[in-house]
N, CA and C atoms as a LAMMPS dump frame, in Angstrom:
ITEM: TIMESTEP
0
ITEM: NUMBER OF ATOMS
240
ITEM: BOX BOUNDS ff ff ff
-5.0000000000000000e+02 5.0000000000000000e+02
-5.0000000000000000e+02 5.0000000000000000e+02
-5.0000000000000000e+02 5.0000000000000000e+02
ITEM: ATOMS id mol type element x y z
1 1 1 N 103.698 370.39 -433.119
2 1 2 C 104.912 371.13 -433.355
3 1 3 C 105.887 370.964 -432.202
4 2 1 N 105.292 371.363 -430.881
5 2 2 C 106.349 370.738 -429.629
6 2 3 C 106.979 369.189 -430.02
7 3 1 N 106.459 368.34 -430.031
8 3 2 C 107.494 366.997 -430.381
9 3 3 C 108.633 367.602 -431.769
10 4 1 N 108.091 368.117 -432.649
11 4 2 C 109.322 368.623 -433.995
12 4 3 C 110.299 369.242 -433.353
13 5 1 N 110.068 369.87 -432.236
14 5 2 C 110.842 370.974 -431.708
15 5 3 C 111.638 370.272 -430.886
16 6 1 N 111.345 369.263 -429.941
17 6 2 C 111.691 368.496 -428.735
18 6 3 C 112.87 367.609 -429.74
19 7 1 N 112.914 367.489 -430.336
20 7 2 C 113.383 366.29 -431.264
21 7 3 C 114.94 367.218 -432.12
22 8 1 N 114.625 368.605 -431.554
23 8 2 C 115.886 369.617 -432.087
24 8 3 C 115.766 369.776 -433.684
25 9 1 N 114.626 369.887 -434.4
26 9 2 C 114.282 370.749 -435.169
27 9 3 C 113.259 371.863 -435.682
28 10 1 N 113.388 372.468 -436.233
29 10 2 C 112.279 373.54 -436.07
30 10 3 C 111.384 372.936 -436.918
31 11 1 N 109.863 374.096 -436.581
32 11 2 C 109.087 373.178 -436.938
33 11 3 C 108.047 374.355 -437.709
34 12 1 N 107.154 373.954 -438.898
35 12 2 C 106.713 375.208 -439.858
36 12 3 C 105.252 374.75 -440.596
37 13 1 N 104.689 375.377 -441.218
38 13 2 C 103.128 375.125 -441.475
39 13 3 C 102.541 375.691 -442.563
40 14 1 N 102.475 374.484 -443.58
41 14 2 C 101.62 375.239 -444.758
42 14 3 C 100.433 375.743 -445.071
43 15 1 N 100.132 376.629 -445.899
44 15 2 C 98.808 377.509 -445.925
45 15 3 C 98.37 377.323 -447.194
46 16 1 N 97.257 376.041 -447.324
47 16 2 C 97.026 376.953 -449.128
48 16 3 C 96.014 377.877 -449.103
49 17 1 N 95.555 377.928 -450.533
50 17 2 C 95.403 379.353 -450.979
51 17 3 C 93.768 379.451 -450.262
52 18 1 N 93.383 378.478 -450.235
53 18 2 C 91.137 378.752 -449.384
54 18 3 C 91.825 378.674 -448.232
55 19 1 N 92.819 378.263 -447.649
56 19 2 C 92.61 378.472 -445.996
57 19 3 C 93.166 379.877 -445.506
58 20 1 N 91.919 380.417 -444.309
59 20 2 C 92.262 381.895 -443.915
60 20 3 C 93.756 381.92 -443.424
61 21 1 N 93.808 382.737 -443.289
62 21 2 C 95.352 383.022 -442.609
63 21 3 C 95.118 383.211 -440.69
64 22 1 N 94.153 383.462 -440.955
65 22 2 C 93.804 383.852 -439.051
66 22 3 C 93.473 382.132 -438.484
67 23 1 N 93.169 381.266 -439.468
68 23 2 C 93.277 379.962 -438.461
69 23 3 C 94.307 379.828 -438.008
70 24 1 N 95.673 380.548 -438.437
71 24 2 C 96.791 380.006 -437.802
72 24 3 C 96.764 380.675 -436.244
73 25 1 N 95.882 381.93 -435.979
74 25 2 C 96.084 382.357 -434.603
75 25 3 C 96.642 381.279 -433.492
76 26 1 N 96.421 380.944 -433.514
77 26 2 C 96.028 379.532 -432.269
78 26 3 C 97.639 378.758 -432.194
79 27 1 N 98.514 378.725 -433.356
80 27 2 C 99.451 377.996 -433.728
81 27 3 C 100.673 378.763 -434.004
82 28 1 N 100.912 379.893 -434.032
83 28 2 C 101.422 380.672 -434.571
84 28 3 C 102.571 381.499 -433.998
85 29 1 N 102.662 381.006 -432.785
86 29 2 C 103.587 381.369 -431.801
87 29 3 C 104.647 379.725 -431.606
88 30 1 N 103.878 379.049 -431.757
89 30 2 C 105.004 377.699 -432.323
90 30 3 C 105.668 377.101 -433.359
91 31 1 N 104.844 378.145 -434.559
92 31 2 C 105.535 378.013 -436.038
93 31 3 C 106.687 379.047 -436.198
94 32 1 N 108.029 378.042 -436.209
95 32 2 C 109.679 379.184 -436.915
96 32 3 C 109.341 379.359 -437.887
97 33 1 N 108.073 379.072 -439.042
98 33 2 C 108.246 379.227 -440.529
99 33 3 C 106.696 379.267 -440.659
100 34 1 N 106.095 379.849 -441.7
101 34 2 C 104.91 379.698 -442.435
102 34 3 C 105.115 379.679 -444.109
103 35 1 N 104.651 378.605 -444.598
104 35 2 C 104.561 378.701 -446.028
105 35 3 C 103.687 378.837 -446.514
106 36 1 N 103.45 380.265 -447.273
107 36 2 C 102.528 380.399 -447.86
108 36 3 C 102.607 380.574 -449.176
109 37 1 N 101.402 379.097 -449.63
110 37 2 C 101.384 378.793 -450.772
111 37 3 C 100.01 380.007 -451.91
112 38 1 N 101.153 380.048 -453.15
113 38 2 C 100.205 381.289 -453.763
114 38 3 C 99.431 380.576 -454.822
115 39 1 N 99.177 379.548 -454.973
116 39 2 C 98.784 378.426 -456.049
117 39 3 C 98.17 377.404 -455.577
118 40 1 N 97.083 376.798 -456.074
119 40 2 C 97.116 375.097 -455.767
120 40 3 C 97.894 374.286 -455.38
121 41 1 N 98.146 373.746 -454.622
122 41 2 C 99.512 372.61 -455.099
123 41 3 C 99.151 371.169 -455.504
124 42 1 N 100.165 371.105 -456.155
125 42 2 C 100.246 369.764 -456.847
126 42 3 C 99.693 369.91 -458.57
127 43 1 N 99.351 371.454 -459.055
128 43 2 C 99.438 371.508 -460.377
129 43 3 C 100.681 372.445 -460.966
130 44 1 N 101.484 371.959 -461.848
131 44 2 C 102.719 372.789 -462.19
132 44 3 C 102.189 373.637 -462.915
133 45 1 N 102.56 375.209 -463.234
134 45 2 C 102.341 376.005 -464.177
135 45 3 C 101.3 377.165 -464.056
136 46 1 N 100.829 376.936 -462.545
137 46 2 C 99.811 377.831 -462.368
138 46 3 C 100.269 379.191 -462.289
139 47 1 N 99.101 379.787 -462.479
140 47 2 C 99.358 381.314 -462.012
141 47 3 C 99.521 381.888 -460.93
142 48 1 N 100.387 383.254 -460.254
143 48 2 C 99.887 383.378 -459.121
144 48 3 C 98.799 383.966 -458.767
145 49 1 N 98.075 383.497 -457.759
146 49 2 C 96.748 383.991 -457.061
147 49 3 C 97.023 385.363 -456.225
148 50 1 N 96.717 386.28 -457.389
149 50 2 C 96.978 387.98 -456.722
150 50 3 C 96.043 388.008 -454.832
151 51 1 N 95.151 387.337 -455.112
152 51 2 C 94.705 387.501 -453.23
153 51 3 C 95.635 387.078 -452.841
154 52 1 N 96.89 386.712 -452.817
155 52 2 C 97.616 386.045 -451.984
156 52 3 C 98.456 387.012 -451.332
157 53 1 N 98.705 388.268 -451.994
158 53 2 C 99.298 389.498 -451.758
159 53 3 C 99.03 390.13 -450.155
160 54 1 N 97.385 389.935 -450.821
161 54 2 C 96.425 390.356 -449.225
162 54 3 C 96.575 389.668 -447.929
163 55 1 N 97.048 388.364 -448.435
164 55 2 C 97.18 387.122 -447.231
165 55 3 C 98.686 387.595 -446.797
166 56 1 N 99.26 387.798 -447.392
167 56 2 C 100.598 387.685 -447.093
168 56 3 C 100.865 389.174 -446.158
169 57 1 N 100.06 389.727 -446.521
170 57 2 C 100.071 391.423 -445.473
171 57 3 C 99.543 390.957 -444.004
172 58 1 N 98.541 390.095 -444.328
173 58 2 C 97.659 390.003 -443.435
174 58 3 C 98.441 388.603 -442.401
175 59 1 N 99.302 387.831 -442.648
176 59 2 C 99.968 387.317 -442.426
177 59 3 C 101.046 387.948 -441.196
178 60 1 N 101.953 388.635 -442.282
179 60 2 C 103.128 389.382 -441.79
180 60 3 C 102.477 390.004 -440.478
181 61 1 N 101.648 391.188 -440.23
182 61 2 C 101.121 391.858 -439.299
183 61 3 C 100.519 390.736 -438.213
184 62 1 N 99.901 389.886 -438.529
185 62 2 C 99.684 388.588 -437.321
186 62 3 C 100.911 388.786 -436.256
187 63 1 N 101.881 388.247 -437.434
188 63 2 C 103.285 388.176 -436.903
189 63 3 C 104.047 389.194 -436.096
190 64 1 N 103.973 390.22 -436.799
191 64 2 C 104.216 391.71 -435.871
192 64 3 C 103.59 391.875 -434.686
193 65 1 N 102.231 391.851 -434.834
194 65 2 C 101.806 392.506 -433.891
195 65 3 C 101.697 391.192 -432.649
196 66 1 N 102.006 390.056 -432.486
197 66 2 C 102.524 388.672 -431.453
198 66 3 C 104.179 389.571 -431.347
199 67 1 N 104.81 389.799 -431.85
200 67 2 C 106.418 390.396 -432.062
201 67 3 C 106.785 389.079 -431.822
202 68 1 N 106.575 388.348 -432.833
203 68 2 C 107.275 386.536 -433.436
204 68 3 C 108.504 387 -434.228
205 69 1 N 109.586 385.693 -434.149
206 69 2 C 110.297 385.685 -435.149
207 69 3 C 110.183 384.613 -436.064
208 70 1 N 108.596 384.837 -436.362
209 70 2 C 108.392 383.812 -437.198
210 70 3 C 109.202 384.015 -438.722
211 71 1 N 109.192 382.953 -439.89
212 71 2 C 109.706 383.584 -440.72
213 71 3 C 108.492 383.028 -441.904
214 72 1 N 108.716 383.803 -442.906
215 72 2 C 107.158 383.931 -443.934
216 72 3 C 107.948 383.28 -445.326
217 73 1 N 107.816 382.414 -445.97
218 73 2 C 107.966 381.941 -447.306
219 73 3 C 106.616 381.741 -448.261
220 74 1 N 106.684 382.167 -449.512
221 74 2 C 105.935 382.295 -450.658
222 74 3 C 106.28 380.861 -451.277
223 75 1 N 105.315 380.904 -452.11
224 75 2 C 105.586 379.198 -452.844
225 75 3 C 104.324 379.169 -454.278
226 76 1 N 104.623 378.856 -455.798
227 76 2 C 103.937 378.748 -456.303
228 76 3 C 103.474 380.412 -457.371
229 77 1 N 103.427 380.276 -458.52
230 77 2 C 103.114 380.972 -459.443
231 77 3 C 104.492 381.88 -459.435
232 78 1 N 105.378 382.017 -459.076
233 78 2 C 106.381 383.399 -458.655
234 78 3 C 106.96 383.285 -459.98
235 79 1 N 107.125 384.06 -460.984
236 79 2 C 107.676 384.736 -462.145
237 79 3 C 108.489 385.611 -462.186
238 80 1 N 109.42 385.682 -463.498
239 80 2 C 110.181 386.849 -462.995
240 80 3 C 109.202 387.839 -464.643
């Protein structure tokens, strides 16, 4: 992520849906963005994965409690 950054753009990190959210500890103070994906990717039409709700709490508070300005994006199953 330092070279993305060095290079004058920000730099961000996708999550799918089996990977914990706490592996990002380690990384997470160098990510401007986290995407977290609520679906498989790479199949269109899926549903969203209601655990993802839990990730995404569990996410946000990572973030809080570092006091990051990281920023959090959803991706996958979102319906209206």
């Amino acid at each position: 992520m330092q070279v993305i950054k060095e290079g004058g753009a920000k730099a961000g990190v996708s999550v799918n849906p089996a990977t914990p959210v706490g592996n990002l500890d380690d990384i997470l103070a160098d990510a401007d963005m986290v995407l977290l994906m609520s679906v498989n990717p790479g199949f269109g039409g899926q549903k969203f994965i209601p655990a993802s709700l839990q990730r995404l709490k569990q996410l946000k508070a990572g973030i809080a409690e570092k006091e990051l300005p990281t920023l959090i994006e959803i991706d996958g199953g979102i319906g209206t």
